[in-house]
C-alpha positions as CSV (number, residue, x, y, z in Angstrom):
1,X,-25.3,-44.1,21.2
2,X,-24.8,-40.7,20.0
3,X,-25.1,-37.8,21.2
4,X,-27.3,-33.7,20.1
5,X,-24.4,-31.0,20.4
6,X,-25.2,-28.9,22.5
7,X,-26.9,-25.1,22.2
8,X,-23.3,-23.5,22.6
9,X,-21.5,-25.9,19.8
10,X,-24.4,-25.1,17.8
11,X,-23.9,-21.3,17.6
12,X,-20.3,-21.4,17.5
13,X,-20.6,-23.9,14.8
14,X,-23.8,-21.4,12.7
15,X,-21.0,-18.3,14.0
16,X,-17.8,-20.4,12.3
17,X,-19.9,-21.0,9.0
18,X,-20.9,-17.9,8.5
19,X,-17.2,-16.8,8.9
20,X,-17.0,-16.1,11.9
21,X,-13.3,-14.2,13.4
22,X,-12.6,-16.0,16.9
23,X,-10.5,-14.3,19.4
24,X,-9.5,-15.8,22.7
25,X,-7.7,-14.7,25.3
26,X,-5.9,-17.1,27.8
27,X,-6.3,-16.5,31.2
28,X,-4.7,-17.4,34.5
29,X,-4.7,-15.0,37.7
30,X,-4.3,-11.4,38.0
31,X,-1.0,-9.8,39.3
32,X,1.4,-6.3,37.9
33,X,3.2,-6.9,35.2
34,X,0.8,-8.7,32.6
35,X,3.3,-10.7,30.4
36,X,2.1,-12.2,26.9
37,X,2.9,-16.2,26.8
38,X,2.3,-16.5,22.9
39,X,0.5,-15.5,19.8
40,X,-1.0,-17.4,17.6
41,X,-3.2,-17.3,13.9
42,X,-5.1,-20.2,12.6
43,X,-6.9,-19.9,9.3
44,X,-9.1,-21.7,8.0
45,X,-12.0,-22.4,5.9
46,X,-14.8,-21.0,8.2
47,X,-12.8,-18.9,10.6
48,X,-9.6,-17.4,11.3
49,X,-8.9,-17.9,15.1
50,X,-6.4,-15.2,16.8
51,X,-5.2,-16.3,20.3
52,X,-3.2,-14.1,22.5
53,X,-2.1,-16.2,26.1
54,X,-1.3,-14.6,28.6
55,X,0.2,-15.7,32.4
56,X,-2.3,-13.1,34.2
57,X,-6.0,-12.2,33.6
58,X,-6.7,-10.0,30.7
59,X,-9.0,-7.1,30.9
60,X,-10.3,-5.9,27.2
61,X,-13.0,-4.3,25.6
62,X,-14.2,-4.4,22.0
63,X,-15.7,-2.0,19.7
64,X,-16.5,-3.3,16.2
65,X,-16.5,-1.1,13.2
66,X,-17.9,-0.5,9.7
67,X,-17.1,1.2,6.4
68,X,-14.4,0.2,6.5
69,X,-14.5,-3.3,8.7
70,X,-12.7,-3.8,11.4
71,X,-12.1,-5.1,15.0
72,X,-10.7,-3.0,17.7
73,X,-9.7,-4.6,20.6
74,X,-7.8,-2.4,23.7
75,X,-6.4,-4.6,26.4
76,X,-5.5,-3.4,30.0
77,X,-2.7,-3.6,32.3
78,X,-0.8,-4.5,28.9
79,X,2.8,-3.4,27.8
80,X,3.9,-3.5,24.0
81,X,5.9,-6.7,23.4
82,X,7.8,-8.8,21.4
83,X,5.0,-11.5,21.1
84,X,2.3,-9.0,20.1
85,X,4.4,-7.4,17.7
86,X,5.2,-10.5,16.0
87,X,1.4,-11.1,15.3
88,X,1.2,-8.8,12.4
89,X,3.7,-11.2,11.0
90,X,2.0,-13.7,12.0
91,X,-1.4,-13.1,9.7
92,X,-1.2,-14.7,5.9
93,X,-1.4,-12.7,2.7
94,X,-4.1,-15.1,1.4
95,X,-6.0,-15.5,4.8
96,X,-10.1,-15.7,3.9
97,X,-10.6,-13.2,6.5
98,X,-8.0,-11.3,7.9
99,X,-6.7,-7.8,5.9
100,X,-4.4,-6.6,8.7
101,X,-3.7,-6.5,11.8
102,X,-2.1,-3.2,13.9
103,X,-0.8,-3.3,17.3
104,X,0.1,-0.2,19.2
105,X,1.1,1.1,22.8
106,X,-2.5,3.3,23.4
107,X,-1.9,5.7,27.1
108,X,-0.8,4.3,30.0
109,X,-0.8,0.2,30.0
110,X,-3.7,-0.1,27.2
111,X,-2.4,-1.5,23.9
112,X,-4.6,-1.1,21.3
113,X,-5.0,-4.2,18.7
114,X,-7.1,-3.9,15.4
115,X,-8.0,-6.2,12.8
116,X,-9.5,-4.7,9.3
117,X,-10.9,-7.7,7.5
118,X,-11.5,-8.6,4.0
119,X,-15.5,-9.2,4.3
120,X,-18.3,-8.7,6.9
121,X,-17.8,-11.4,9.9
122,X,-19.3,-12.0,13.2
123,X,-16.2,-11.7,16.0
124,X,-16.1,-13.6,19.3
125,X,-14.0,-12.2,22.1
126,X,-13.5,-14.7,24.6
């Protein structure tokens, strides 16, 4: 027997082909003192995938740019750390997708994260 995918694997799937940048951001319960588990970067063909975990919920909003592109992503209740610094590191040279990444401490507990990117894309933050 098989089995239609369903509408939501069918847009991230159209989303992923046409390039798409996925973003997500792990969640668990909110408390003080937001601490950043790890930091990861998948390329790949479609899509470069950024995942920032995290052991408390994540606040964020995004604003998406042009001319040129770029991703800017603050998140709340957030402290500059060792993981998110290491993310710049962390995106290839030859990544599809990806220019650059910037991380900075923005006022109070808001760091500020932006990706520029080499082409037009379609960014899910989830």
């Amino acid at each position: 027997m098989t089995m239609s995918p369903s509408p939501t694997v069918n847009r991230r799937r159209a989303l992923t082909q046409a390039g798409a940048l996925l973003i997500s951001f792990g969640v668990a319960r909110r408390v003080h003192g937001t601490s950043i588990v790890a930091v990861r970067v998948w390329p790949a063909e479609e899509y470069t995938r950024v995942t920032i975990e995290s052991d408390e919920l994540l606040t964020v909003t995004q604003t998406l740019h042009k001319n040129p592109n770029r991703l800017s992503i603050d998140i709340d209740g957030l402290e500059m750390s060792e993981p998110l610094r290491d993310l710049v590191g962390k995106v290839r040279r030859d990544d599809a997708y990806i220019a650059g990444v910037r991380i900075a401490q923005r006022r109070g507990r808001v760091v500020r994260m932006v990706l520029d990117w080499k082409q037009a894309a379609a960014p899910q933050v989830f």
